[in-house]
C-alpha positions as CSV (number, residue, x, y, z in Angstrom):
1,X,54.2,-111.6,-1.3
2,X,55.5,-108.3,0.1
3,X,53.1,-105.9,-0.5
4,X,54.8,-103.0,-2.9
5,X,53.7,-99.2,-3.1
6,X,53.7,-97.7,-6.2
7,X,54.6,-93.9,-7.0
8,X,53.7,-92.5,-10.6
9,X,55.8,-89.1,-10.8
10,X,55.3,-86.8,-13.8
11,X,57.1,-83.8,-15.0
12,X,56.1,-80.3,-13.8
13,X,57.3,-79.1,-17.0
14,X,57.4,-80.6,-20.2
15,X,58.9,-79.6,-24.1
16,X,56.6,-77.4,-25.9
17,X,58.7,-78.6,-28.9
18,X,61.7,-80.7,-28.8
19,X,63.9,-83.0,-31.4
20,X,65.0,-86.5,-31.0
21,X,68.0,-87.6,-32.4
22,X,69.4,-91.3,-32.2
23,X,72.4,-91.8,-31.0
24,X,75.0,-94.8,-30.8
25,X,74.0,-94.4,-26.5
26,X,70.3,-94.1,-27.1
27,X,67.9,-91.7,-28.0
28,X,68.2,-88.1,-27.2
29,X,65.4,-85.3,-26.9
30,X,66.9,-81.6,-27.4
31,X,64.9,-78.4,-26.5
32,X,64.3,-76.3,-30.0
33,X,63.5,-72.7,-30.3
34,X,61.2,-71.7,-33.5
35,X,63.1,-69.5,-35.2
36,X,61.3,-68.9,-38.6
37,X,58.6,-70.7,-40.9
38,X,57.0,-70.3,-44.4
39,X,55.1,-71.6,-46.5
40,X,56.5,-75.5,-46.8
41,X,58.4,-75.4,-43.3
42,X,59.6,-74.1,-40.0
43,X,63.3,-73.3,-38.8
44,X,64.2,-74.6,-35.5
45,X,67.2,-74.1,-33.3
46,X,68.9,-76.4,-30.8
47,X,72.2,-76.9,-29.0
48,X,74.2,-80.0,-29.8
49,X,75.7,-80.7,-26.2
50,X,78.2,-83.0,-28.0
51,X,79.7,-80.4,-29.8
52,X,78.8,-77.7,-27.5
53,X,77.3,-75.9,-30.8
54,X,74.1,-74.3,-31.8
55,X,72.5,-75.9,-35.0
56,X,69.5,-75.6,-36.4
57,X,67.1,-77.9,-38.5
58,X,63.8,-77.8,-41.1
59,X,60.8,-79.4,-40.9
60,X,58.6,-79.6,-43.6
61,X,54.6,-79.2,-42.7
62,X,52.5,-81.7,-41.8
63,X,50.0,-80.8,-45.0
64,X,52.3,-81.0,-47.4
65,X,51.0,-83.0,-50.8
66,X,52.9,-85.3,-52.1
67,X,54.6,-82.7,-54.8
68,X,55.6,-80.1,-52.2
69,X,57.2,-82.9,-50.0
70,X,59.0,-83.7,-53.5
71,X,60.1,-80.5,-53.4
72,X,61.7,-80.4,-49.9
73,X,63.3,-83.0,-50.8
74,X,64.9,-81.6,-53.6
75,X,65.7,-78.7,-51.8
76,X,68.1,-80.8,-49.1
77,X,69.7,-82.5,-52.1
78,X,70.4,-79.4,-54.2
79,X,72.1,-77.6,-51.1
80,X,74.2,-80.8,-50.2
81,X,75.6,-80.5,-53.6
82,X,76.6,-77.1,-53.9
83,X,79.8,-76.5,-52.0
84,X,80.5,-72.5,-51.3
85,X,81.4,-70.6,-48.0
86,X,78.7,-68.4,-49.4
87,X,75.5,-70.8,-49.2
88,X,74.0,-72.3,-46.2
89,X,75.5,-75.9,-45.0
90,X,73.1,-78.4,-44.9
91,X,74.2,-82.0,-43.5
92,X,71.7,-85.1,-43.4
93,X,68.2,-85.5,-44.1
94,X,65.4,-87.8,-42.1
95,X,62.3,-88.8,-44.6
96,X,60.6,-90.3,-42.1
97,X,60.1,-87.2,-39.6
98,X,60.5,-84.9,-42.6
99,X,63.6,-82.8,-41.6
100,X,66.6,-81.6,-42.4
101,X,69.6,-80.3,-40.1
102,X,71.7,-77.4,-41.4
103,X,74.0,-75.2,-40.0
104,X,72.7,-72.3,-37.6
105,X,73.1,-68.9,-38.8
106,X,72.8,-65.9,-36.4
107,X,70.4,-63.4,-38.6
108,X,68.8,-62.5,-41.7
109,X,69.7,-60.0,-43.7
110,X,66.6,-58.0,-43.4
111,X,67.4,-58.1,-39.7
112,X,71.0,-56.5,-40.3
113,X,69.6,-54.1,-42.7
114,X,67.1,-53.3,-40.0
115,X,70.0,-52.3,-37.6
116,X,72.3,-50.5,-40.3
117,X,70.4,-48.3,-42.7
118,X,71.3,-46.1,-45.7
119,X,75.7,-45.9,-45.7
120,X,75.9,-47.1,-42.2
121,X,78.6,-49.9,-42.4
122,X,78.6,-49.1,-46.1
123,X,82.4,-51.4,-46.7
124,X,80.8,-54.1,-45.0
125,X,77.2,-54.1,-47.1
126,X,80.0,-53.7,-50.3
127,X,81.6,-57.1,-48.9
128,X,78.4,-58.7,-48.3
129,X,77.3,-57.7,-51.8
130,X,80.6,-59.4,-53.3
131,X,80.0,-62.2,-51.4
132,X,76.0,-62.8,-52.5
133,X,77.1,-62.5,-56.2
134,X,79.7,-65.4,-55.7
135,X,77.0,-67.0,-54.4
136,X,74.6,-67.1,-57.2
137,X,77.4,-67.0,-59.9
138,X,78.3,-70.2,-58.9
139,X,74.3,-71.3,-58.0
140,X,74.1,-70.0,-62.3
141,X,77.3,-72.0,-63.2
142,X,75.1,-75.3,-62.1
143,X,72.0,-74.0,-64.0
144,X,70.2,-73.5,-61.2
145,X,67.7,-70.3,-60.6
146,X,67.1,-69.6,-57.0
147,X,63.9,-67.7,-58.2
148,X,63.4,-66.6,-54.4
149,X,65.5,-64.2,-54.1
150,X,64.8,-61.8,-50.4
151,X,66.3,-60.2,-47.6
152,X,65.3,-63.2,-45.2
153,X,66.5,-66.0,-47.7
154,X,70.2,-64.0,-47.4
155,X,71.5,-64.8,-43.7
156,X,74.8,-63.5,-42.4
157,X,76.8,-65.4,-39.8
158,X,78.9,-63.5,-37.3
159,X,82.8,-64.4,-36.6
160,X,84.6,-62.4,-34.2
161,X,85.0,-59.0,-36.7
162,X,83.9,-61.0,-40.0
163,X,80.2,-61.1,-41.3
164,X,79.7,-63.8,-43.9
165,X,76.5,-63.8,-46.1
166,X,75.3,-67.4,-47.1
167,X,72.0,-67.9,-49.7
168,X,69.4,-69.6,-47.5
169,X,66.0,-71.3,-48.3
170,X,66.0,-73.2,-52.1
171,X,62.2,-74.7,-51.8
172,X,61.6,-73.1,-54.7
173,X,64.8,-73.7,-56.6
174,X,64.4,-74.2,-60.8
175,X,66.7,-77.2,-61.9
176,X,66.9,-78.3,-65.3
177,X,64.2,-80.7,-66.7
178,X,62.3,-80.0,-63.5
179,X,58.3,-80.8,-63.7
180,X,57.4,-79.3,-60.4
181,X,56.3,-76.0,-61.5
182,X,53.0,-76.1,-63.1
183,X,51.9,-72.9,-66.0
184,X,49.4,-71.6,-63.2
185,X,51.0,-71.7,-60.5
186,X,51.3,-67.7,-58.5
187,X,54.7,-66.4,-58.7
188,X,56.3,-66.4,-55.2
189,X,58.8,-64.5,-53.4
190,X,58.8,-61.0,-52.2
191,X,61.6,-59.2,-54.8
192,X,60.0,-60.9,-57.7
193,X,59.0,-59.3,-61.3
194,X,55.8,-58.7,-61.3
195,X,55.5,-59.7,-64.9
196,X,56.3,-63.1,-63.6
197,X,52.4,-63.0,-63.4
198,X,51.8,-62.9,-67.1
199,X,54.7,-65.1,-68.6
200,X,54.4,-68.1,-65.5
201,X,56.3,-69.0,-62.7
202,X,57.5,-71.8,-64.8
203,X,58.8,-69.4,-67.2
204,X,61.2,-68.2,-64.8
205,X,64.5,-67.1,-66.3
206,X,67.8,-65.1,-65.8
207,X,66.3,-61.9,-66.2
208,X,63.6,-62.5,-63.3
209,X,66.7,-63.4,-61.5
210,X,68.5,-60.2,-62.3
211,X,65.6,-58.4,-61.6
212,X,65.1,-59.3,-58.2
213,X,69.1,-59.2,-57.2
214,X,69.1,-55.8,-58.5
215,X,66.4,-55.1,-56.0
216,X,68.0,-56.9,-53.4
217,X,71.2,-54.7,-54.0
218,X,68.6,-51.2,-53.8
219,X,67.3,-52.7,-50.6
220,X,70.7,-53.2,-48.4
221,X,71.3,-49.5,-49.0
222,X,68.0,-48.2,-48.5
223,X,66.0,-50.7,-46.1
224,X,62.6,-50.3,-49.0
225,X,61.7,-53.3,-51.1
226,X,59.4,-50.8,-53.1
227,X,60.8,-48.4,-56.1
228,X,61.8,-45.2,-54.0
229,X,63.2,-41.6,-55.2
230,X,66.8,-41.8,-56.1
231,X,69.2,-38.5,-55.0
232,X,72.1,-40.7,-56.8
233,X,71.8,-40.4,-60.7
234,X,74.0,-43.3,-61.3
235,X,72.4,-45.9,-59.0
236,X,69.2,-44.4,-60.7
237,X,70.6,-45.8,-63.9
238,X,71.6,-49.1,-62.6
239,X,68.1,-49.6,-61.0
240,X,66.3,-49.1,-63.9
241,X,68.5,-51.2,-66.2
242,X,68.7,-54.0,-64.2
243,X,64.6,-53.9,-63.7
244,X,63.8,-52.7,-67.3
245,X,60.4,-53.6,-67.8
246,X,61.8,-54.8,-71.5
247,X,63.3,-57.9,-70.1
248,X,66.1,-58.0,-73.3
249,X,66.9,-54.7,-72.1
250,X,68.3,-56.2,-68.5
251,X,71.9,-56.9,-67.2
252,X,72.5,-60.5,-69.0
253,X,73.8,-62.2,-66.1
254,X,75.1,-61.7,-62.5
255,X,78.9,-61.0,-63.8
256,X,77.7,-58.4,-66.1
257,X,75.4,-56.3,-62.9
258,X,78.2,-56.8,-60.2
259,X,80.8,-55.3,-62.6
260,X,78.2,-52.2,-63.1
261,X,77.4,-51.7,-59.5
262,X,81.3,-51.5,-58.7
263,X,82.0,-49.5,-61.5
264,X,79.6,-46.9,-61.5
265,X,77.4,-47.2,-58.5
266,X,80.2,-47.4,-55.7
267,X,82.6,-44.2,-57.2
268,X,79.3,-42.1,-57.3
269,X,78.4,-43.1,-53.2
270,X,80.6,-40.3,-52.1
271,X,79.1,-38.2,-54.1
272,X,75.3,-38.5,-54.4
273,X,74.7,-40.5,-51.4
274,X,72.1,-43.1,-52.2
């Protein structure tokens, strides 16, 4: 027999992290790009060379208990059913690996707010405002509570002179007849009533939800997720009603706080300024 010599040749360089997908020609391993991560998962990006696009999936932790991976799960299958230009796509899930692909969105809105404080761009933070109470009117019309309601849950995707907001990141979503949330579990997310603390997570209703949009809307026009000074009277006013600390006393539902702000609170900008 011929004697043979054998070569063994490994890479120089190897994926720090990297997704395989099957494919009808075999199995293929993308380079992915962390891009954010909480409590239950972290974002990746990756570039699909098949459709020359960027998209970006959601892998769930590796500690997860059984009820949290519940959870993710419910998260996938709640964003697959609601269909709105105006909340995140998200297209198949894998059990096994424990991920989910979605579509790839270029920035938060905490990192647009970051670049375009106070009035700057003030007709596009109005559109993008119209846009996120679409959103969660039609999240409410399904009797769904997103009850995590922040500036890096709200994502805006770029077109060529067209920013379009779309409600990211329902892991903590309250459906009807849901058992997930237990009486003691702490209140999350950052916009939250504090009061939350008292009544239970699990009690979570529509006026913690108005609560935190209302501070969502203070926050895209002054960059502060804390109570600040008004100079504007009138967006004074709709700030306190729509976080009265006498829940009863709040706007009742999303329909009823979008038509104040763009009644009152947009006339007075010119004015008073924030």
């Amino acid at each position: 027999i011929q004697r043979v010599k054998v070569q063994e040749l490994n890479p120089i360089f190897t994926l720090k992290t990297g997704l395989k997908v099957e494919r009808p020609t075999g199995i293929l391993t993308f380079p992915t790009e962390e891009i954010g991560a909480g409590s239950y998962a972290t974002v990746y990006k990756f570039t699909d060379p098949l459709y020359n696009k960027e998209f970006a999936y959601k892998k769930a932790h590796t500690t997860l208990d059984a009820d949290e991976k519940e959870r993710f799960y419910r998260e996938f299958e709640v964003m697959k059913d609601l269909k709105s230009p105006f909340i995140l796509d998200v297209y198949t899930l894998d059990k096994a690996q424990n991920y989910y692909f979605m579509e790839y969105v270029d920035e938060t809105l905490e990192e647009y707010i970051e670049r375009h404080t106070g009035l700057e761009n003030v007709n596009e933070k109005l559109k993008l405002i119209r846009q996120i109470c679409l959103a969660f009117k039609f999240i409410h019309s399904k009797s769904l509570l997103h009850r995590d309601i922040s500036p890096k849950n709200i994502l805006i995707k770029h077109f060529d002179n067209t920013r379009i907001a779309k409600v990211a990141d329902f892991g903590l979503v309250k459906t009807p007849g849901s058992t997930l949330t237990r009486f003691p579990t702490e209140p999350k997310g950052s916009l939250n009533d504090p009061s939350l603390r008292l009544v239970g997570f699990k009690n979570y209703s529509m006026c913690h939800e108005i609560y935190a949009f209302t501070r969502l809307i203070y926050y895209i026009f002054t960059g502060k997720t804390d109570d600040g000074v008004f100079n504007n009277p009138v967006f004074q006013e709709f700030f306190k009603k729509g976080t009265n600390f006498e829940t009863n006393e709040r706007y009742l539902n999303v329909n009823e706080l979008e038509t104040a702000f763009f009644n009152n609170v947009v006339p007075s900008l010119k004015e008073f300024g924030i």
